[in-house]
N, C-alpha and C positions, 0 to 999 in steps of 0.2 A: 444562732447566737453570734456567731461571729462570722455572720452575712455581709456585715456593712466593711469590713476589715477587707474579706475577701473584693468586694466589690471597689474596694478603694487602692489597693494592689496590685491586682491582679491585672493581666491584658482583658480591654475590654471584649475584643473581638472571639467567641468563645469558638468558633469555626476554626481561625486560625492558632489557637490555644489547644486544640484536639488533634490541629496537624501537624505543628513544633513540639509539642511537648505530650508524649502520649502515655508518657509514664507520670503524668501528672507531678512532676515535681513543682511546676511552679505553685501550686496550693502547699508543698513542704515546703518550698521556700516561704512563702507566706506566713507559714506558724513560723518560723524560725526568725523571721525578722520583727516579728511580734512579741518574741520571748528576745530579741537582741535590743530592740526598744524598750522595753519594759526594764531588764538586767542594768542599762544604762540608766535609766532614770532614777532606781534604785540604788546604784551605786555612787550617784552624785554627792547623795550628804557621809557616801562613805569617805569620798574621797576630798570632802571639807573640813572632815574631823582627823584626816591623817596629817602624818607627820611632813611638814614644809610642802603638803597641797599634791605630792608626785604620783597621786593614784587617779588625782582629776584631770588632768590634761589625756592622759589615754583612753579615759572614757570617756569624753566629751569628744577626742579623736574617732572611738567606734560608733557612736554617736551620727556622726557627719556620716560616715562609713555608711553605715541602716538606711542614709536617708538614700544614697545615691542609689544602694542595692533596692530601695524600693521602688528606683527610678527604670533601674535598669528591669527589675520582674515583671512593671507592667510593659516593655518593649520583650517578654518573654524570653531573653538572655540570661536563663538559666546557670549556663555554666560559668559564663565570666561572673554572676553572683557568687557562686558557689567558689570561685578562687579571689573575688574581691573579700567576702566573713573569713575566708578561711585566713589570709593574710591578715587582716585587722584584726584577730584574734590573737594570732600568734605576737603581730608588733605591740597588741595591747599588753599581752602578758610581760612581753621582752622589756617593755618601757617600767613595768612598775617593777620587776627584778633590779632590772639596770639605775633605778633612782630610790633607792634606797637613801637613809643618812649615809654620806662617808662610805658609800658607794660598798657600804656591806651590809653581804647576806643575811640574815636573823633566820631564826631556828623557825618561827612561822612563818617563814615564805617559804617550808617545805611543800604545803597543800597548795601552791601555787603550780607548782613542778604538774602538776596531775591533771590541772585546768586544761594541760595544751591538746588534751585528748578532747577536747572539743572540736577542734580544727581538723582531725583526723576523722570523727564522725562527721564533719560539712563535706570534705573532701569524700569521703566514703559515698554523701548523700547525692554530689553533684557531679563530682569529675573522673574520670575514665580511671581505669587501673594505674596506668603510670603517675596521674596528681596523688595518687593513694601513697601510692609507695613511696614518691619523692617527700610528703606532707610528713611522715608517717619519718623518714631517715634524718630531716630537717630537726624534726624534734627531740629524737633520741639523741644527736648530735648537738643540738643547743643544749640540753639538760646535760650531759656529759660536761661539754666546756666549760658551761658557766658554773658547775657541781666544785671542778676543779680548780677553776684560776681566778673566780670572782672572789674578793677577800670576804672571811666569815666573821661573823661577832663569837664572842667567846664560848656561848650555849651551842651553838652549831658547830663549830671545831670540836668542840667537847665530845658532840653526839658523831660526828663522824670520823673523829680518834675511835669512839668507843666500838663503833659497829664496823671500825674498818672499808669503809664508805660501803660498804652494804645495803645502804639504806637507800644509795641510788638504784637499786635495782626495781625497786615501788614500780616510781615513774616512766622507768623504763620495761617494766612488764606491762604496766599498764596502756601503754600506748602501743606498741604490738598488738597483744591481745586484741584488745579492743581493735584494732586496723585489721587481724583480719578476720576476727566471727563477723566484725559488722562488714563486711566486705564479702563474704561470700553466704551472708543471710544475704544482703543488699541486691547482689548478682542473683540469685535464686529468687529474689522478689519480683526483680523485673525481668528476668526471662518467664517467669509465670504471667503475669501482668503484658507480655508482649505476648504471649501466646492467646491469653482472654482475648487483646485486642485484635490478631489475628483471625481470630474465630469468630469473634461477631464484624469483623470487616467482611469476612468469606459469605457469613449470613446473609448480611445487609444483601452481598454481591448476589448474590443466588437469589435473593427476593427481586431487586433492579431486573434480574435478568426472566424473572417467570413476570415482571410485568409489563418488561418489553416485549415479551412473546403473547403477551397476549393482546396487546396493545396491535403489536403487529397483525394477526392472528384477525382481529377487529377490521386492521386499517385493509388487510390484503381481501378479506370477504366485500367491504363497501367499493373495490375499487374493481372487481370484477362482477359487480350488478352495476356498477358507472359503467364497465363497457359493453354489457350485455345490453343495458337499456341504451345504451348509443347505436346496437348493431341491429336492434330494433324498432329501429327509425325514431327514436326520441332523441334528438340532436339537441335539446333542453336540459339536458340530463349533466351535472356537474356534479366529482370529486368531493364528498364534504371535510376537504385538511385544509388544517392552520400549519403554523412551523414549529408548531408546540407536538405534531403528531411522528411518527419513525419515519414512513412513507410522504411527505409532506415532498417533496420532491417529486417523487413518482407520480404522485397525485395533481402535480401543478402542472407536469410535462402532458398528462392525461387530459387534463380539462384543456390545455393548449391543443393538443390533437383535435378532440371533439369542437371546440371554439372554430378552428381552419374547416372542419370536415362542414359542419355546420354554415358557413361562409359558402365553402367551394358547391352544396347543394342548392344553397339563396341561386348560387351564380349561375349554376346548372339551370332551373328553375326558369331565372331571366332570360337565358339566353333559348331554351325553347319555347319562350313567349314571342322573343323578337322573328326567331325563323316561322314561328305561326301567321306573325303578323304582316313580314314579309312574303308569305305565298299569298295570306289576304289579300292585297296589295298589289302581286301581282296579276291575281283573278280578277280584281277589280278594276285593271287600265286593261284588261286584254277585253274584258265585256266591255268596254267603254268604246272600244277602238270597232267592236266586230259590231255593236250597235249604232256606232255614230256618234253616241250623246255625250253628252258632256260630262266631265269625271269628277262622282263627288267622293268622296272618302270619309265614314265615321270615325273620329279619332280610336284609337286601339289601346291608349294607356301604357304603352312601353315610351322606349329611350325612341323609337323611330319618329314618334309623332313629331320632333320639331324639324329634322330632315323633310319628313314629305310637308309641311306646312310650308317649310324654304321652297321646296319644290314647285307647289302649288301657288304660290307667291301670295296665300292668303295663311289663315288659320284652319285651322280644321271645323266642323261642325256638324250639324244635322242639315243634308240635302235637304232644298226648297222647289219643289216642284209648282210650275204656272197652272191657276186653276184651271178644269175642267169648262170649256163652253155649257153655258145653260143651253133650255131648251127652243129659250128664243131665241138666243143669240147663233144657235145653230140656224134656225129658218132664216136669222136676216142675215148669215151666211149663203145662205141657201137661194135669196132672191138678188 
């Protein structure tokens, strides 16, 4: 139901929202700036029907306030929201005490005293022990001063002649209290909530880790039938890793081996061709020499053949041997 809110709030990046903020507050801050929007727009025609307009300027002030803390929630800045409501709550209340007619207090801006315990719950929701405490002192100390030295309308002196200012005591149990149940349920929440996450981080880790072992486990068996079949004279025989695999290094150094080995065998190969060809070669100018005749040479297909071609000062070929005499041509030899 209120998918499209979150979505419009929230940081969009939900990776780095899980690794800032793992106590998921910024979805608390989310409902909270949604009930701080909504409270403000509701109180707008409260604050057109009061008296000389002094309830509207501070909620039109928290107003602006929501917009920026929604600016700041989707940059996931948590805490400076959580001390940006908590401020605007408090200046909001201070503003409508403080602007009163004639700058006195009336008997119903008691239930105002009690609002400030909201700012104590953000503070509880968002900032470390010490914004607790200090939020939490700030308030019993303004309700205090302003209890005392703010001028009262005549029902309100009345009421705190009659109960002996007793009656501040309310507001000031109330913001205690409340600072610290909701302060060490708060702490008790998220040290649970940091343990769950603990726990399925360890999980995940122990999965990652049975799947790099096996992954391995995979990579190390293909990589010793790669060199069993290279020690078997398959010099064709290649590593099958990407850089997506563990061994993918090992694997690349491997198939560079076998690529060189493969090479220096070619070379091997060649070069007991050419000493072939050269004894050829040289059997062939030594019958040449011990017969007399004339020296032919079938080219041999190595690197030698354009040396002895330069040698021979022609090209290689197939010997041409001068026909045989017929049998006439023998007799008119013969006469």
């Amino acid at each position: 139901m209120l998918s499209w809110w979150y979505r419009l709030v929230e940081p969009k990046d939900s990776i780095t929202l899980a690794q800032n903020d793992p106590l998921h507050r910024t979805r608390v801050a989310s409902i909270l700036l949604l009930m701080s929007l909504l409270t403000c727009i509701a109180f707008i025609p409260a604050g057109l029907s009061s008296q000389n307009y002094h309830v509207l300027p501070p909620v039109l002030g928290l107003l602006a306030v929501t917009f920026v803390a929604i600016f700041l929630n989707r940059q996931g800045k948590v805490q400076v929201l959580g001390a940006l409501i908590a401020i605007a709550v408090n200046a909001t209340l201070i503003a409508v005490l403080l602007t009163y007619p004639k700058f006195e207090l009336p008997q119903n801006a008691m239930p105002i005293y009690d609002l400030f315990v909201l700012s104590v719950i953000i503070a509880v929701s968002f900032l470390p022990g010490p914004g607790v405490v200090l939020t939490t002192l700030f308030n019993c100390l303004f309700i205090t001063i302003d209890m005392i030295f703010q001028p009262h309308t005549a029902d309100l002196q009345n009421t705190l002649t009659t109960t002996n200012y007793t009656i501040l005591l309310r507001p000031l149990a109330i913001q205690i209290i409340v600072a610290l149940v909701t302060y060490i349920w708060v702490r008790n929440a998220n040290r649970a909530i940091e343990k769950a996450n603990q726990a399925e981080l360890i999980a995940q880790l122990e999965r990652d880790m049975a799947q790099q072992k096996r992954d391995l486990d995979i990579g190390i068996q293909q990589l010793l039938q790669t060199l069993v079949e290279a020690a078997n004279g398959n010099l064709n025989v290649r590593a099958p890793y990407t850089q997506e695999n563990v061994l993918w290094q090992v694997g690349s150094a491997v198939n560079m081996l076998v690529s060189r080995l493969q090479r220096t065998t070619l070379n091997e190969q060649e070069l007991t061709r050419i000493k072939d060809e050269l004894r050829r070669v040289i059997q062939s100018v030594r019958e040449s020499k011990r017969n007399h005749n004339n020296f032919y040479l079938m080219p041999g297909g190595t690197d030698m053949d354009p040396l002895i071609s330069e040698l021979l000062g022609c090209n290689l070929s197939q010997p041409t041997y001068p026909p045989s005499p017929s049998p006439l041509n023998r007799r008119e030899l013969k006469n």
